[in-house]
C-alpha positions as CSV (number, residue, x, y, z in Angstrom):
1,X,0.0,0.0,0.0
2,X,1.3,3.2,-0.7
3,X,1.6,6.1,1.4
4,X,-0.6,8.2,-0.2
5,X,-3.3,6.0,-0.3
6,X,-2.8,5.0,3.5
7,X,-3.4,8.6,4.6
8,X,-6.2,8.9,2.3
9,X,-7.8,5.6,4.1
10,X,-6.7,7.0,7.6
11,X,-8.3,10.4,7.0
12,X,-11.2,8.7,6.1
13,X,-11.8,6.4,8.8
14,X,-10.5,9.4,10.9
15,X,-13.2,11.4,9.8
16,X,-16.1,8.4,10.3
17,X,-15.4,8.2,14.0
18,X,-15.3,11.4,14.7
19,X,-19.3,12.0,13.2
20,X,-19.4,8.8,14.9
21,X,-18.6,10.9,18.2
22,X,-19.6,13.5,17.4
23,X,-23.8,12.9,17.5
24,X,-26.3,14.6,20.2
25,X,-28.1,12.8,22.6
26,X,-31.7,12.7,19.9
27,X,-29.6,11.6,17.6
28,X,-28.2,8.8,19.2
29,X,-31.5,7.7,21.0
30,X,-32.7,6.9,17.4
31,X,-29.7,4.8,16.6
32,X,-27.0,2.3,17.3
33,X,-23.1,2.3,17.1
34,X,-21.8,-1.9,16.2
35,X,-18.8,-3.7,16.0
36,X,-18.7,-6.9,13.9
37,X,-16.3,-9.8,13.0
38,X,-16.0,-13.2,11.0
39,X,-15.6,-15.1,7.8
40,X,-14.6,-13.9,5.0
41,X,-15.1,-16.4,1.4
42,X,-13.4,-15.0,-1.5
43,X,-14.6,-15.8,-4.9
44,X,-12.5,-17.8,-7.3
45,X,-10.5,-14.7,-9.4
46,X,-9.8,-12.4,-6.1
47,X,-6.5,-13.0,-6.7
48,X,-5.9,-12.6,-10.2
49,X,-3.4,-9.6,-9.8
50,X,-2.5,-8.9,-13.4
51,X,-5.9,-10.1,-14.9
52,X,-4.8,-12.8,-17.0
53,X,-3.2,-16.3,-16.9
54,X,-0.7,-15.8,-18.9
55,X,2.8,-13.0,-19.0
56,X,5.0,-12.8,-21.4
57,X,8.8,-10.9,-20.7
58,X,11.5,-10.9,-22.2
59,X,10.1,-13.5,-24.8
60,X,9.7,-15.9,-22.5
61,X,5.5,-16.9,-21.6
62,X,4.8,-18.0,-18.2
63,X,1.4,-19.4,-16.8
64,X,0.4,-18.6,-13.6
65,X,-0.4,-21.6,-11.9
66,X,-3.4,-19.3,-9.7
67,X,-5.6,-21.4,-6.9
68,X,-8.3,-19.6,-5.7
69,X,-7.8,-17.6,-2.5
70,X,-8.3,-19.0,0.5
71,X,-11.2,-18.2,3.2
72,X,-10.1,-15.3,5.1
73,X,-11.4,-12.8,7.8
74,X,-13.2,-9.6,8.1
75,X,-13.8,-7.0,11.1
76,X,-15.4,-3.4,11.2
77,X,-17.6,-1.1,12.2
78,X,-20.8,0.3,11.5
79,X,-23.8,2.5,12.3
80,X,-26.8,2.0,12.3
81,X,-30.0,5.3,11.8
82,X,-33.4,5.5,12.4
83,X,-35.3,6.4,9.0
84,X,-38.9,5.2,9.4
85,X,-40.8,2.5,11.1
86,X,-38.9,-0.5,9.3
87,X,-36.3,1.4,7.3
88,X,-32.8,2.1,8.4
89,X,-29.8,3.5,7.3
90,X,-26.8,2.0,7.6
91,X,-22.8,3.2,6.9
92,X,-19.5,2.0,8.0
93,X,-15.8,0.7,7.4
94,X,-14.2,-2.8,7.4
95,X,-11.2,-4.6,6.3
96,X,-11.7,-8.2,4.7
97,X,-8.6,-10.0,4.6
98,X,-7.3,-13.3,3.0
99,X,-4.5,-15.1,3.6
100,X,-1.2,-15.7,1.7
101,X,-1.4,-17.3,-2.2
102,X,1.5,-19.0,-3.3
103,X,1.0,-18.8,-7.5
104,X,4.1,-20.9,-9.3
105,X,4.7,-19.3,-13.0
106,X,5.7,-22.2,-15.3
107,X,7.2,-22.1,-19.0
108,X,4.3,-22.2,-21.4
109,X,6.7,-24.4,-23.7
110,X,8.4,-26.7,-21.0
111,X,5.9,-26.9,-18.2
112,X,9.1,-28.6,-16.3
113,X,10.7,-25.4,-16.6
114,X,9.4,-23.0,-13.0
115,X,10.2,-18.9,-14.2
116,X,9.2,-18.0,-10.7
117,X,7.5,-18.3,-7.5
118,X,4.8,-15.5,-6.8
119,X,3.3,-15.0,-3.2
120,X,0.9,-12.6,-2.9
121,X,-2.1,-11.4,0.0
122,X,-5.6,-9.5,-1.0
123,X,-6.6,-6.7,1.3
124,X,-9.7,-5.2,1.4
125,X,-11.0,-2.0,2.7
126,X,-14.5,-1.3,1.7
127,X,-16.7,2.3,2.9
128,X,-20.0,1.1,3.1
129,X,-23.5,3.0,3.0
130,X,-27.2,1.9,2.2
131,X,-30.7,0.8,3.4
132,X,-31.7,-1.9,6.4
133,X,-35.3,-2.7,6.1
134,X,-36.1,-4.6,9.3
135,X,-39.3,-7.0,8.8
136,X,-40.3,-7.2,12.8
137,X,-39.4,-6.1,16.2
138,X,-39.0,-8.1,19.4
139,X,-36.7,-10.5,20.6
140,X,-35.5,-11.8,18.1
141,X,-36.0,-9.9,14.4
142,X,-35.2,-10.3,10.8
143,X,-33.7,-8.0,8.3
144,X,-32.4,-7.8,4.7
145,X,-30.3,-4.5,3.4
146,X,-28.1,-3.8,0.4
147,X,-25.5,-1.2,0.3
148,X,-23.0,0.8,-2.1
149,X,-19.1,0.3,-1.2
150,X,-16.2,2.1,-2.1
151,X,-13.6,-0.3,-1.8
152,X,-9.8,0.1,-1.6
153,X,-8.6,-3.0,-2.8
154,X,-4.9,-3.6,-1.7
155,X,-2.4,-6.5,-3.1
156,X,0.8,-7.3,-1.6
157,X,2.6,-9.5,-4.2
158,X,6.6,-11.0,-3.9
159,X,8.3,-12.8,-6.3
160,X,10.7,-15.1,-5.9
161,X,12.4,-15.9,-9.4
162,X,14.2,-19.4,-10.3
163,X,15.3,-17.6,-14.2
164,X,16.6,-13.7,-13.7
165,X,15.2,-13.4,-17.2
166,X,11.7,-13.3,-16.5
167,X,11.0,-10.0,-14.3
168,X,7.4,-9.7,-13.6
169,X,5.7,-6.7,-15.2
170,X,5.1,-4.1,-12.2
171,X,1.6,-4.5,-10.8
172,X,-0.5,-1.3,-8.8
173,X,-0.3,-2.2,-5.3
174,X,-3.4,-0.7,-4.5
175,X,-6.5,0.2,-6.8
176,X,-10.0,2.0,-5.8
177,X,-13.3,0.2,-7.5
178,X,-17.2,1.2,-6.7
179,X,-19.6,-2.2,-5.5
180,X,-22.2,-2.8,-3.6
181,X,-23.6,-5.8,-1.3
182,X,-26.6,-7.6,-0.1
183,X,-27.2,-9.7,3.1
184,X,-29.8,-10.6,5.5
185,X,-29.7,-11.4,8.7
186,X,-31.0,-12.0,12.8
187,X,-31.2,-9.5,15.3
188,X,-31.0,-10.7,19.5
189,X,-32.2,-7.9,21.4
190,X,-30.3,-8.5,24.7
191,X,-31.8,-5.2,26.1
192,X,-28.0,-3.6,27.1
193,X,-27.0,-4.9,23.4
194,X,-28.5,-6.1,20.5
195,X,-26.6,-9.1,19.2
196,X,-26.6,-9.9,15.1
197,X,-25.9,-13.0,12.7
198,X,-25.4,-11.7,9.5
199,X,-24.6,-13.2,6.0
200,X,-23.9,-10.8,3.1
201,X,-22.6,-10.8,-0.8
202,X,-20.1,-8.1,-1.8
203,X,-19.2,-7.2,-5.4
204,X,-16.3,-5.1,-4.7
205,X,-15.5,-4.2,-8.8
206,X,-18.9,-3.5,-10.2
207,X,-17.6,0.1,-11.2
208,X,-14.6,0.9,-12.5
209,X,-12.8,-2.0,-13.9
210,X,-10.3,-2.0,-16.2
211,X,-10.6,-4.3,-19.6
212,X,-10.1,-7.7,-19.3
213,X,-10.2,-7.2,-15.3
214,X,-12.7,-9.8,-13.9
215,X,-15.8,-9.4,-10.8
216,X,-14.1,-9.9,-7.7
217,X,-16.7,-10.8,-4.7
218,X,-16.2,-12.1,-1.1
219,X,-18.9,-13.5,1.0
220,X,-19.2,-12.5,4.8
221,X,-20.5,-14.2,7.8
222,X,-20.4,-12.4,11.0
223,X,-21.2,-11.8,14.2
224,X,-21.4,-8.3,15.5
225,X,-23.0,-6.3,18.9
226,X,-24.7,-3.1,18.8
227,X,-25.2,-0.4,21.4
228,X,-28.4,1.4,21.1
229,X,-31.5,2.0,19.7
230,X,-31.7,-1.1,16.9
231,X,-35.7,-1.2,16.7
């Protein structure tokens, strides 16, 4: 990640706690302030860093060798505000992180033949707002929401090379793409909290992509707590 981009991010979540804190007493009576963790399942092509299969340098094409990313973790934070008797809106920041890939390059003419060994990590840092539409109240309730994202999507790639003539073409180590999600899920009103069980989809590259760059999705489960008013 670059350091431009990092103190863009940090301003940002900077400035999303502060409004956080900042809220009157009305204000906050009507809503809720939630923390959330959990799974994180990427889909198949989240780490396809140079959006092909196939590089060619220095007259030499190598294949990358790409496994799909493994299941990784997400965390964040979100708010929750009244709008109506069943309709809230909802805005926050999270990271979604997946573990380490390790992508072999082989020699497109002698498979035998390994150019390099390519490691890389997917990072991503989505700004999320949209709609909750909550279908009862009570113990235990139900909603569904969808949201728009702004995602910073964040690779960290090495390369270690078995033939010195086949450098890898530089790659951007961090890239901003518009997406949007949808999820459902259970709310526990626990009276000094409200618990929630939440499953969501997230295109994270609806908006934005390059050519020949492919959808990149994750699915969430979580588990989060909220502190307020959440019905």
């Amino acid at each position: 990640m670059t350091r431009y981009t990092m103190t863009r991010l940090n301003q940002t979540i900077i400035a999303i706690i502060i409004a956080l804190c900042s809220m009157n007493t009305p204000i906050w009576s009507q809503s809720s302030f939630g923390v959330f963790a959990g799974m994180a399942t990427p889909s198949d092509l989240l780490n396809q860093v140079y959006n092909t299969d196939l590089i060619t340098s220095q007259n030499v094409t190598g294949i990358l060798l790409r496994e799909a990313s493994r299941t990784g973790y997400t965390i964040g934070i979100r708010l929750r505000q009244h709008v109506d008797d069943q309709f809230w809106f909802v805005g926050g920041v999270s990271l979604a992180r997946f573990p380490q890939s390790v992508i072999p390059i082989i020699n497109q003419v002698n498979p035998k033949d390994t150019l390099a060994m390519m490691t890389t990590i997917q990072n991503v840092v989505p700004i999320q707002a949209g709609m909750m539409y909550q279908f009862n109240k009570g113990l235990v309730s139900f909603h569904v929401l969808g949201d728009v994202t702004y995602n910073y999507l964040m690779n960290s790639v090495d390369v270690d090379y078995r033939s010195q003539t086949f450098p890898l073409p530089p790659e951007d180590e961090s890239v901003q793409r518009i997406g949007f999600g949808i999820g459902a899920g259970i709310d526990v009103n626990l009276k000094i909290l409200t618990a929630t069980l939440e499953a969501k989809m997230n295109t994270i590259n609806f908006i934005g992509r390059e050519q020949n760059e492919p959808e990149r999705r994750f699915f969430t489960l979580t588990l989060g707590a909220h502190f307020g008013q959440t019905q």
